[in-house]
C-alpha positions in Angstrom: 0.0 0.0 0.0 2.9 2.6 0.8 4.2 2.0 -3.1 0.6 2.7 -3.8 0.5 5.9 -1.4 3.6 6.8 -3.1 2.7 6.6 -6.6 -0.1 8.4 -5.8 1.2 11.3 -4.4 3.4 11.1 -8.0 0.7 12.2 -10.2 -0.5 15.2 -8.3 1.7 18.0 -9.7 3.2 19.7 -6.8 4.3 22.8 -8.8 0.5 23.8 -8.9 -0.4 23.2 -5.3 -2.3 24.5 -2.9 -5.3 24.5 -5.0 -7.7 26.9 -5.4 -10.6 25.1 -3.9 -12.1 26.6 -0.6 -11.8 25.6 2.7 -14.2 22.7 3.6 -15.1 21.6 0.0 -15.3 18.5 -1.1 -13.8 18.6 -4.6 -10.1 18.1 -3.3 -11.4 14.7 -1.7 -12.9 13.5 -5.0 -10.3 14.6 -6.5 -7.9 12.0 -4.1 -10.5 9.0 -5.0 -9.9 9.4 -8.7 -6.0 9.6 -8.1 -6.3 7.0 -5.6 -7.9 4.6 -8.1 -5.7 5.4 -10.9 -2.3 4.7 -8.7 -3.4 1.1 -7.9 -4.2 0.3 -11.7 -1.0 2.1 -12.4 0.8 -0.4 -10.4 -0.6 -3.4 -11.0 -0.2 -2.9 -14.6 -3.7 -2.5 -16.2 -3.4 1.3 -17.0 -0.3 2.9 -18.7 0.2 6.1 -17.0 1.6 7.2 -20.8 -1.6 6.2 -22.2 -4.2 8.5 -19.6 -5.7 11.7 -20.8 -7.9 13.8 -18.5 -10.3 15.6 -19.5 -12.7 18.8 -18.5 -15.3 21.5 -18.9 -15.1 24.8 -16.9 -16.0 25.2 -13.1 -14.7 24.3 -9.7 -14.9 20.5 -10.4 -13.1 21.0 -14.2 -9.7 23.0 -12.6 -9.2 19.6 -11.4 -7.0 18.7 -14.5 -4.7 21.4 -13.4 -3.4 19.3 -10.7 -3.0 16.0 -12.7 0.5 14.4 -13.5 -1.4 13.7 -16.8 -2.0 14.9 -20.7 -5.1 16.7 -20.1 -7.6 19.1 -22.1 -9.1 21.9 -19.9 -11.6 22.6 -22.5 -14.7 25.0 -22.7 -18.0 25.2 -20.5 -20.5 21.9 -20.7 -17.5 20.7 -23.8 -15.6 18.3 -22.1 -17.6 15.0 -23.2 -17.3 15.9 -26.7 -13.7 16.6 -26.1 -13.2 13.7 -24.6 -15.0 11.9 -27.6 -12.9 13.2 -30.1 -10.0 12.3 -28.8 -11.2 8.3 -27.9 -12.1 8.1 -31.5 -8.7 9.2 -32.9 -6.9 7.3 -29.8 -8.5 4.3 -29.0 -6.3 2.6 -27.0 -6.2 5.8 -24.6 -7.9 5.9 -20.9 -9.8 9.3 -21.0 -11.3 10.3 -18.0 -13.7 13.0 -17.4 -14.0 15.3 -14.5 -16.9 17.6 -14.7 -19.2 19.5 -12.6 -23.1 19.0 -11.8 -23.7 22.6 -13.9 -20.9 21.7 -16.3 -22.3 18.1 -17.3 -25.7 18.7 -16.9 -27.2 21.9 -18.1 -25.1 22.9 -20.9 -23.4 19.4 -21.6 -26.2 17.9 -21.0 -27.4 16.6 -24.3 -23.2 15.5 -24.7 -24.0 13.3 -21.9 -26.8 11.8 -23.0 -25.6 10.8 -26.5 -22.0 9.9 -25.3 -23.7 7.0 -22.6 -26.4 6.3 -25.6 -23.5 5.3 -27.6 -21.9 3.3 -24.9 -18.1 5.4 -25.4 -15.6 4.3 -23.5 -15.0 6.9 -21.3 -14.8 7.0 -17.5 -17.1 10.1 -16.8 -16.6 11.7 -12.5 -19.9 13.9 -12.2 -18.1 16.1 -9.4 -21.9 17.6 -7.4 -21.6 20.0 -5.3 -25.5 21.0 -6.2 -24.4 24.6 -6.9 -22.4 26.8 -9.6 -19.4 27.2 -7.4 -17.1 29.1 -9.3 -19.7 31.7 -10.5 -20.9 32.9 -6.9 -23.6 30.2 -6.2 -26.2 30.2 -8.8 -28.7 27.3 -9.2 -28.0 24.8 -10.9 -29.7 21.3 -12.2 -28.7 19.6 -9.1 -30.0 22.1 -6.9 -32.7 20.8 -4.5 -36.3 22.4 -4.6 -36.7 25.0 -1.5 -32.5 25.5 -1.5 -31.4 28.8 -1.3 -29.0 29.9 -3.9 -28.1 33.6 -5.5 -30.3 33.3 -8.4 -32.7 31.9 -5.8 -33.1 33.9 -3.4 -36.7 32.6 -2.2 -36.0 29.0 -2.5 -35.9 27.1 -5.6 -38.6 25.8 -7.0 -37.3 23.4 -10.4 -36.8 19.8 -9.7 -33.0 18.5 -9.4 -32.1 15.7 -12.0 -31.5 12.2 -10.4 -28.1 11.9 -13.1 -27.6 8.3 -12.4 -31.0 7.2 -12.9 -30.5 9.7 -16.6 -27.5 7.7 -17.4 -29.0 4.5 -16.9 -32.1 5.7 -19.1 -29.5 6.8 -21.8 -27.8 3.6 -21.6 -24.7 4.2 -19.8 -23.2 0.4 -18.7 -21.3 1.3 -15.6 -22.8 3.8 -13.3 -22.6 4.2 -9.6 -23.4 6.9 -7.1 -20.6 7.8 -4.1 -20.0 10.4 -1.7 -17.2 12.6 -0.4 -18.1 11.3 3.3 -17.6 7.6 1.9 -14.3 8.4 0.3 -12.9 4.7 0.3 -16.0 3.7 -1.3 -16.0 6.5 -3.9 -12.5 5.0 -4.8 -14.0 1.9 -5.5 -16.4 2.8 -7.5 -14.2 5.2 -9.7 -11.5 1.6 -9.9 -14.7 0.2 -11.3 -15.1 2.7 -13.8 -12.3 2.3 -14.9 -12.2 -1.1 -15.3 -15.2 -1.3 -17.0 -15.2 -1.2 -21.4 -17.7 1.6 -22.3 -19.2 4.6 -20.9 -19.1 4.9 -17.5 -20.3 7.1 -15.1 -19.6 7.9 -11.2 -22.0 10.6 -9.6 -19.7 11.8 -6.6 -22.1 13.9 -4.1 -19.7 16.4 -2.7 -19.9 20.0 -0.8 -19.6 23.4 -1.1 -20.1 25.5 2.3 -19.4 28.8 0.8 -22.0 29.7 -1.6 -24.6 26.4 -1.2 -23.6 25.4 2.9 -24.0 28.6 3.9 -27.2 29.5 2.6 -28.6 26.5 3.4 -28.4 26.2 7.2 -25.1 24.3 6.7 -22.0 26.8 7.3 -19.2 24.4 7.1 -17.7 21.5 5.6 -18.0 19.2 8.7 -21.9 19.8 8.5 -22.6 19.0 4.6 -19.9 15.9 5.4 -22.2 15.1 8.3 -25.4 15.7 5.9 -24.2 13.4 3.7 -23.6 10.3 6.2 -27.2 10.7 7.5 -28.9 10.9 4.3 -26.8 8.1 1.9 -28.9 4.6 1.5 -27.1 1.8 0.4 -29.1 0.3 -2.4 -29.3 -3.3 -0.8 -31.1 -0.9 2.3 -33.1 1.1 0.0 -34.7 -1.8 -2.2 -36.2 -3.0 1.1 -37.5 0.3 2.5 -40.6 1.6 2.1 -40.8 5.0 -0.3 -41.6 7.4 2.6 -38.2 6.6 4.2 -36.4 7.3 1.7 -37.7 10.5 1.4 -35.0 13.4 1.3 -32.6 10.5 0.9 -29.9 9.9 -1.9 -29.0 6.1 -3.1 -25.2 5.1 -3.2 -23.9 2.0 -4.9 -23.5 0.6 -8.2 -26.4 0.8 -9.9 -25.2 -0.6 -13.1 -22.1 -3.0 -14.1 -23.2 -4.8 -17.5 -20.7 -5.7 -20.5 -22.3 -4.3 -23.9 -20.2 -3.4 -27.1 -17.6 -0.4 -27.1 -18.7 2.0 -29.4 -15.0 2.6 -31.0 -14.6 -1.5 -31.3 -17.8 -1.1 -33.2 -16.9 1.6 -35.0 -13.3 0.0 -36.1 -15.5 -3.3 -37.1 -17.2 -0.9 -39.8 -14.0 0.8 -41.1 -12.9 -2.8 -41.3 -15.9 -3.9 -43.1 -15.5 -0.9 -45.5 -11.8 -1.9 -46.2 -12.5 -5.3 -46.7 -15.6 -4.5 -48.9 -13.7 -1.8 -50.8 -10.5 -4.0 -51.9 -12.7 -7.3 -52.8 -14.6 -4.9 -54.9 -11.1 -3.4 -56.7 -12.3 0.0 -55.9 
């Protein structure tokens, strides 16, 4: 484990430390889950640290890529998915991994989300939600729960939040799976699992912000969204089992999805192939 600890701690880039996230927020923990994962696939030999290529959108979540020991793309706002798909279909054989924001990924990259998990593109997708536009002072955002108090919201909101995981697994996505800055060893699980898995893949990763949502919101530090989180995560395996009242207010963690389907740049290289094939018999 120390090797792994080690390694780790290789492929944060110390020249651009501290970060710029605030004091109490969750990102930088997310952020060590994804690293985390990565390190022990490093070193037991199923990812080429060569071969990795981050990418991201704009926001709080997205200047993540900043601190990687990686190729990266910080690309532009709600972009990073299509990015990202670019560069899988030129590169195959790269691991491109997505770190993204709950306003980045899901109200102006949202419809990139939805066709890259329709499609099944193997990309490993970290959905960092912090239920707020961060960087931006603290408007809503699709996450945002009804009645919350943001700047743009100063009354309460009143839209409905997406549930993203149950989104990706309408769209198709094969791997998803829900996490929790509070339940960081299992959050690193779940992003090893991503990565592991061949197609699109997607980790929700319910995280905090105490300046502009805690705040606001009756919660004023980091220690109280942490604590927030703890009381109101349900298991699946306790959640299939409860009745619907109690699990009101709550939010589901687990794996909700782990299912082999085909790649869609193995399919796509099956067609060029076809093509080829179909082309020379033909003497064309």
């Amino acid at each position: 484990m120390a090797n792994t600890a080690d390694l780790a701690l290789s492929l944060l880039r110390d020249d651009r430390l501290p970060h710029i996230w605030c004091a109490g927020c969750g990102h930088g923990i997310v952020l060590g889950a994804i690293v985390r994962a990565l390190a022990e696939r490093i070193a037991a030999g199923s990812i080429d640290p060569a071969k990795v290529v981050v990418v991201s959108g704009i926001g709080c979540a997205s200047r993540a890529t900043g601190y990687l020991n990686f190729d990266g793309v910080h690309s532009t706002h709600g972009r990073a998915i299509a990015f990202a798909t670019g560069i899988k279909l030129a590169r195959p054989e790269l691991e491109v991994v997505v770190i993204t924001g709950d306003g980045d990924l899901a109200a102006i990259g949202g419809n990139h989300f939805i066709h890259a998990a329709r499609r099944n593109i193997g990309l490993t997708v970290v959905c960092f939600n912090n239920a707020i536009y961060g960087m931006t002072s603290g408007q809503y955002s699709p996450m945002t729960p009804r009645e919350a108090i943001a700047t743009t919201a100063p009354y309460g909101h009143i839209e409905r939040p997406f549930d993203l995981c149950e989104l990706a697994l309408a769209c198709g996505a094969t791997y998803v799976a829900r996490g929790a800055a509070y339940f960081a060893a299992r959050l690193t699980e779940y992003v090893g699992g991503a990565l592991d898995h061949d197609g699109f893949s997607f980790v929700e990763a319910v995280s905090q912000c105490p300046t502009y949502f805690g705040r606001r919101n009756r919660m004023s530090t980091g220690v109280d969204m942490l604590r927030w989180q703890k009381d109101h995560a349900v298991t699946l395996a306790r959640a299939a089992s409860a009745e619907p009242e109690g699990l009101a207010g709550k939010f589901k963690v687990g794996v909700f999805r782990d299912r082999e389907e085909p790649e869609y740049t193995k399919e796509y290289d099956r067609i060029i192939q076809a093509a080829t094939s179909r082309t020379v018999g033909d003497g064309k």
